[in-house]
C-alpha positions as CSV (number, residue, x, y, z in Angstrom):
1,X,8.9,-9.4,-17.3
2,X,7.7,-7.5,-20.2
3,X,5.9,-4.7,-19.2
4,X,4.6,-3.7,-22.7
5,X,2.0,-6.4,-23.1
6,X,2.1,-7.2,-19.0
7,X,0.1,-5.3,-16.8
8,X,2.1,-4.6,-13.5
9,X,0.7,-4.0,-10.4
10,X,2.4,-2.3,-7.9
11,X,1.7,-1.7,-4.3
12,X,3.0,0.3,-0.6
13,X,3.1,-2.2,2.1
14,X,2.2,0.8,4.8
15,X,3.9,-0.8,8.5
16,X,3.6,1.5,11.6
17,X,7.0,1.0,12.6
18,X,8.3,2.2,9.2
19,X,6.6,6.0,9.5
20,X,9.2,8.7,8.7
21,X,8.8,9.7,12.6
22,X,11.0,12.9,11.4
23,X,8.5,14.2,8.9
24,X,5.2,14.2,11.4
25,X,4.1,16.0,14.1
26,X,3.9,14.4,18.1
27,X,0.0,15.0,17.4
28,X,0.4,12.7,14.6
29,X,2.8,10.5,16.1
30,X,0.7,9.8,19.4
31,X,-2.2,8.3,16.5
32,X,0.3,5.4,15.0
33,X,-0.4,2.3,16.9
34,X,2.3,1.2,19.1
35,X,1.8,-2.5,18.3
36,X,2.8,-3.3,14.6
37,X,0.3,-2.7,12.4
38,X,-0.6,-1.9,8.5
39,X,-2.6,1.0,7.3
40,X,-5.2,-0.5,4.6
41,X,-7.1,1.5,2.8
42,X,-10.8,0.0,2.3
43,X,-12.0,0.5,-1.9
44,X,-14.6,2.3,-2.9
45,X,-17.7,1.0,-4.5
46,X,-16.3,3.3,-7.6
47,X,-13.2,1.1,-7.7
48,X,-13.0,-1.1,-11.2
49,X,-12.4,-4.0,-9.1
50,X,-12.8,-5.3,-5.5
51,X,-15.0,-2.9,-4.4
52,X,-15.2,-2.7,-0.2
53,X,-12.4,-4.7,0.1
54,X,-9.1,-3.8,1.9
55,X,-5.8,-3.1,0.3
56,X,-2.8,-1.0,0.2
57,X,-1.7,2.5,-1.7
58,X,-1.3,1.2,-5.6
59,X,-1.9,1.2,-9.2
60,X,-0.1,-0.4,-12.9
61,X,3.1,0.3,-13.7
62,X,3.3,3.3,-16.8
63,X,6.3,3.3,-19.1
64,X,6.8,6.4,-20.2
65,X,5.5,7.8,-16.8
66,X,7.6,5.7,-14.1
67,X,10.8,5.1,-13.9
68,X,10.4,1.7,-12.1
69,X,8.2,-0.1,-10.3
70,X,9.5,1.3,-6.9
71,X,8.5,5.1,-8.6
72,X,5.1,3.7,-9.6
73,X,4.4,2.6,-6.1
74,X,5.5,6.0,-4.7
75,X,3.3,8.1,-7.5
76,X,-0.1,5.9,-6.8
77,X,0.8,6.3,-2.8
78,X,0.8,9.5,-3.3
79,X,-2.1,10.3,-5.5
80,X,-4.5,7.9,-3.2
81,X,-4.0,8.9,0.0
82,X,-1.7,11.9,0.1
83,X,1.1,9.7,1.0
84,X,5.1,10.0,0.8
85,X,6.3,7.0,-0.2
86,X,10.3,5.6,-0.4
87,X,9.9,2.5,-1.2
88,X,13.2,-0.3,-0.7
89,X,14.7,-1.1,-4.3
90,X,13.2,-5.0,-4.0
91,X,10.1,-5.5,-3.5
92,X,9.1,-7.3,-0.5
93,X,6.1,-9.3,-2.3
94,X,5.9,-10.6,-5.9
95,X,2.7,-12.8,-7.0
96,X,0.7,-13.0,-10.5
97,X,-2.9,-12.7,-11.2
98,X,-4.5,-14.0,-14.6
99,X,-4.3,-10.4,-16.0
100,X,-1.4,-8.7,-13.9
101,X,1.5,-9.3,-12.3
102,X,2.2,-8.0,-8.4
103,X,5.1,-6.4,-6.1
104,X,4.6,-5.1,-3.2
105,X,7.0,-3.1,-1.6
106,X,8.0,-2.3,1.8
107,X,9.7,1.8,2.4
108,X,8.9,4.5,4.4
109,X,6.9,7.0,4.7
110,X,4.7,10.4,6.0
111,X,1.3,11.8,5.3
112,X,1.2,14.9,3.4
113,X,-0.2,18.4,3.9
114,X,-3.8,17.5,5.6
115,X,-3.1,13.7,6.5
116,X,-4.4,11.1,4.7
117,X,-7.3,11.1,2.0
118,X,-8.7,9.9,-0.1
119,X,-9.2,11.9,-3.2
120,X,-11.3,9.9,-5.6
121,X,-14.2,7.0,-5.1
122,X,-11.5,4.4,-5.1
123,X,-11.0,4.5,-1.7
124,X,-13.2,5.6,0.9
125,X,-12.0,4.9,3.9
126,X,-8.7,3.7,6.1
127,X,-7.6,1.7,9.5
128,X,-4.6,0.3,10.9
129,X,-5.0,-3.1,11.5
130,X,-2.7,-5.8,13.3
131,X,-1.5,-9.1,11.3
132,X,-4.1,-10.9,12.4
133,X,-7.0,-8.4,12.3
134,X,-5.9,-7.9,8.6
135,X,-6.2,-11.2,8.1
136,X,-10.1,-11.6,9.2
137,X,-11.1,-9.2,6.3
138,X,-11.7,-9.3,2.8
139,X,-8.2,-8.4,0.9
140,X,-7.6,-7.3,-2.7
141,X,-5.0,-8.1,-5.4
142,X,-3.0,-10.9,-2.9
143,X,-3.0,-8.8,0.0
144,X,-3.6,-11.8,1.8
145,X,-0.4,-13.7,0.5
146,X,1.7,-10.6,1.4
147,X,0.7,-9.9,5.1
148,X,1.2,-13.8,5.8
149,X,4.7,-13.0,4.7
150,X,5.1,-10.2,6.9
151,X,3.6,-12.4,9.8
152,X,6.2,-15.2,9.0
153,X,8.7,-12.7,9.1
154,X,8.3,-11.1,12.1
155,X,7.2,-7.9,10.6
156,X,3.7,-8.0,12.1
């Protein structure tokens, strides 16, 4: 794909089970749902596109400001809802929209300093949600088309 005339969209697939259990405290710990579940964050009515609808940590791809998609993923987790991010070197999801291209990708991760937040009018809220629960909302950007994948593969 070329990226200079492409825009790429790149995402955190956010699973319970993948929390860096290491990096939190047993407060914190005792809060992740024990069943598998994804952390969606919903948009804000600020947001450019989609607003009120649920999604995960994301943003487009910058050359000259990420190394890769992976590091793109990890920045916008970061500067949305205070998240650190590792995300696996393929992604997990890839789909196209008429003006971007996707990948979603599966890592771990930890809230930082303060937990999550939500720093700007993008986002203005959070939950964890099962599979299914997910699935009875109103996604963004093919968040649909990646949690049926998770579903089919046993990853919630």
């Amino acid at each position: 794909m070329d990226t200079s005339t492409t825009k790429l969209g790149c995402g955190a697939l956010l699973l319970s089970t993948r929390i860096d259990s290491t990096m939190v405290s047993e407060e914190y710990r005792l809060q992740i749902p024990h069943k598998p579940s994804i952390l969606l964050f919903q948009r804000g009515f600020g947001a450019p596109t989609y607003q009120g609808f649920l999604g995960g940590t994301g943003g487009i791809f910058e050359l000259g400001k990420d190394k890769n998609p992976g590091d793109a993923t990890a920045r916008e987790s970061l500067e949305e809802g205070n998240l650190h991010f590792n995300p696996e070197e393929v992604p997990f999801y890839q789909g196209s929209m008429e003006d971007r291209d996707l990948m979603y990708f599966l890592g771990d991760w930890y809230p930082g300093e303060g937990g999550i937040m939500h720093p700007d009018d993008e986002a203005i809220g959070h939950v964890w949600l099962t599979g299914k629960q997910a699935l009875g909302n109103d996604l963004s950007f093919q968040y649909k088309e990646a949690i049926e994948k998770l579903i089919q593969n046993n990853l919630l």
